[in-house]
C-alpha positions in Angstrom: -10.7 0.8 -12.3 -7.1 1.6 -13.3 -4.6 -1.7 -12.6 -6.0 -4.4 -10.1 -5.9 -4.4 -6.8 -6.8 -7.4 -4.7 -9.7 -6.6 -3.7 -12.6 -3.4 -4.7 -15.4 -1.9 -3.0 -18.0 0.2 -4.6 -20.7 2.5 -3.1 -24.1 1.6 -4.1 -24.2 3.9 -7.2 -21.1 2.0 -8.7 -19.0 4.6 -7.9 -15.3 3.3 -6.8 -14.8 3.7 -3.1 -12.0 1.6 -2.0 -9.1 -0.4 -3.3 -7.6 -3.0 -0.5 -4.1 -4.7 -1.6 -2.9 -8.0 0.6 0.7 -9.3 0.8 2.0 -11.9 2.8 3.9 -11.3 6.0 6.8 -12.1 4.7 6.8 -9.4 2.4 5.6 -6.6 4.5 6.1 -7.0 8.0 7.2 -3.3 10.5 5.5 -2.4 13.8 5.8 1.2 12.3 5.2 1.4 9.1 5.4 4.8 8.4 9.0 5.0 9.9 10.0 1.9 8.0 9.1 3.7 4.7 10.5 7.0 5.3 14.0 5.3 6.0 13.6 3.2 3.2 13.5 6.3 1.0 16.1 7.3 2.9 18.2 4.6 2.3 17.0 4.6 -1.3 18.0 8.1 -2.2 22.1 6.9 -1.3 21.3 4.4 -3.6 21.7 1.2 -1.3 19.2 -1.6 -1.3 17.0 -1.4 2.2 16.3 -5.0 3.5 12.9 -6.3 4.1 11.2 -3.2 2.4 7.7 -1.6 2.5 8.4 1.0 -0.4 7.1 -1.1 -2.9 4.2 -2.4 -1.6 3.0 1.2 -0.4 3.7 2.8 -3.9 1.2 0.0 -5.3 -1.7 1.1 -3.1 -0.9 4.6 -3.4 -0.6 4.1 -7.0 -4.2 2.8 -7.2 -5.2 5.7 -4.9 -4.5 8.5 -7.2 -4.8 6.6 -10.5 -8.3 5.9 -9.4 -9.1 9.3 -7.8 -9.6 7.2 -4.3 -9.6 8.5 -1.3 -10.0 5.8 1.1 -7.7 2.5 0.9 -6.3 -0.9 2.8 -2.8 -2.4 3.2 -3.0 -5.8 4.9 -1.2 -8.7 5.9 -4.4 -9.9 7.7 -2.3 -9.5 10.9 -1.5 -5.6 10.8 -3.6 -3.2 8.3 -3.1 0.1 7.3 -5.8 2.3 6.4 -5.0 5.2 3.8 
């Protein structure tokens, strides 16, 4: 495993399945996440700072997604998850 997630699940040949990455609600908190991100991005590419923002938390997970080769992963808060 490339970096360190919270938390890793492997299939039962040892193979990496899954990498699942917690934050508090504090730091990720958006009914819609997806929307949330892309204006982040938006806001990001004029060079502003977005409040409250998701881009860094969902650049971690992806980041372990492709470093890893992963196809499957999990955002949570342990109120709202995401599943990438």
């Amino acid at each position: 495993m490339i970096a360190q997630p919270d938390r890793i699940f492997y299939q039962d040949t040892g193979q990496l399945l899954m990498a699942i990455e917690v934050k508090t609600k504090w730091v990720l908190s958006s009914a819609n996440l997806v929307r949330k991100y892309n204006d982040d991005v938006s806001v990001l590419a004029q060079h502003r700072s977005p409040t409250n923002s998701v881009h860094l938390p969902v650049q971690q997970i992806f980041g372990y997604l492709s470093s890893n080769n992963l196809r499957y992963g999990v955002l949570t808060t342990y109120e709202q998850t995401w599943f990438l």
